[in-house]
Phi, psi and omega in degrees: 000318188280334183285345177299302214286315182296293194298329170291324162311291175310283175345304188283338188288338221256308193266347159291334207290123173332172164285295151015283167296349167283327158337295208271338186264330157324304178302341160280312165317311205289323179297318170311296186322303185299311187302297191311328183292294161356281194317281179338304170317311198300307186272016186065030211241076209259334158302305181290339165296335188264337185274308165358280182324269178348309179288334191291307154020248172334306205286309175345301170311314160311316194267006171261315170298338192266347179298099195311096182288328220240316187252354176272321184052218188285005156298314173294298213297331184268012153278290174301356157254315158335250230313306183336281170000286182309299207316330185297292210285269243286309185334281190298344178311305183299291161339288202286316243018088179255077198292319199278343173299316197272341161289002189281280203291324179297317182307280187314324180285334186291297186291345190262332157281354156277348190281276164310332179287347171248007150262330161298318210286326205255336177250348174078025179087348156304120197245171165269146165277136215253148194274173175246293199256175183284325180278002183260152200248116180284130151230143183306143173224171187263149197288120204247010172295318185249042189034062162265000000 
């Protein structure tokens, strides 16, 4: 009964939540995943290093499907080779039991939600947009890289 009650908390924090926060609770999530999985190698515990994996798996995957290609330009496209990336190294991590593969990715994944969090939190989600021409005059937008 209490985890039906936990899981029903999460699910309304999950379709409730701005897109914003949906960012960043990916990015936690997909971390969490990793330590466990991490944890799991230790103890040897290898279906749970494999649900682990799997899960960060998804979410890596989530935030790949959200990328605004059309309003991110090269933000987006060096967030879809980061993820690409990540998606490899958790492979061979799984594959492998590879704990410095899966620290690899929690650092990284560590730096792009500090990353983000201080663009929602100090710009209010607002970024300068890179000018297309030189005479041309920036302005804040709200940011559309990860289809926010």
């Amino acid at each position: 009964m209490y985890k039906n009650g936990v899981r029903s908390y999460r699910e309304t924090n999950v379709i409730t939540a701005d897109p914003k926060k949906l960012i960043l609770m990916c990015y936690e999530g997909a971390i969490d995943s990793l330590k466990l999985g991490k944890q799991k190698i230790i103890e040897k515990d290898y279906e749970g290093k494999g649900k682990a994996l799997t899960k960060t798996q998804n979410i890596i995957e989530e935030l790949l499907r959200s990328l605004d290609f059309e309003k991110g330009g090269s933000i987006a496209k060096n967030l879809e080779s980061l993820y690409h990336y990540m998606l490899r190294r958790l492979l061979q991590a799984n594959l492998n039991k590879d704990i410095e593969a899966i620290d690899e990715v929690i650092t990284m994944l560590s730096e792009l939600q500090s990353a983000w969090e201080e663009i929602f939190q100090t710009r209010g989600g607002e970024i300068q947009p890179p000018a297309t021409n030189l005479g041309e005059e920036r302005r804040p937008q709200l940011s559309g890289y990860v289809g926010i």
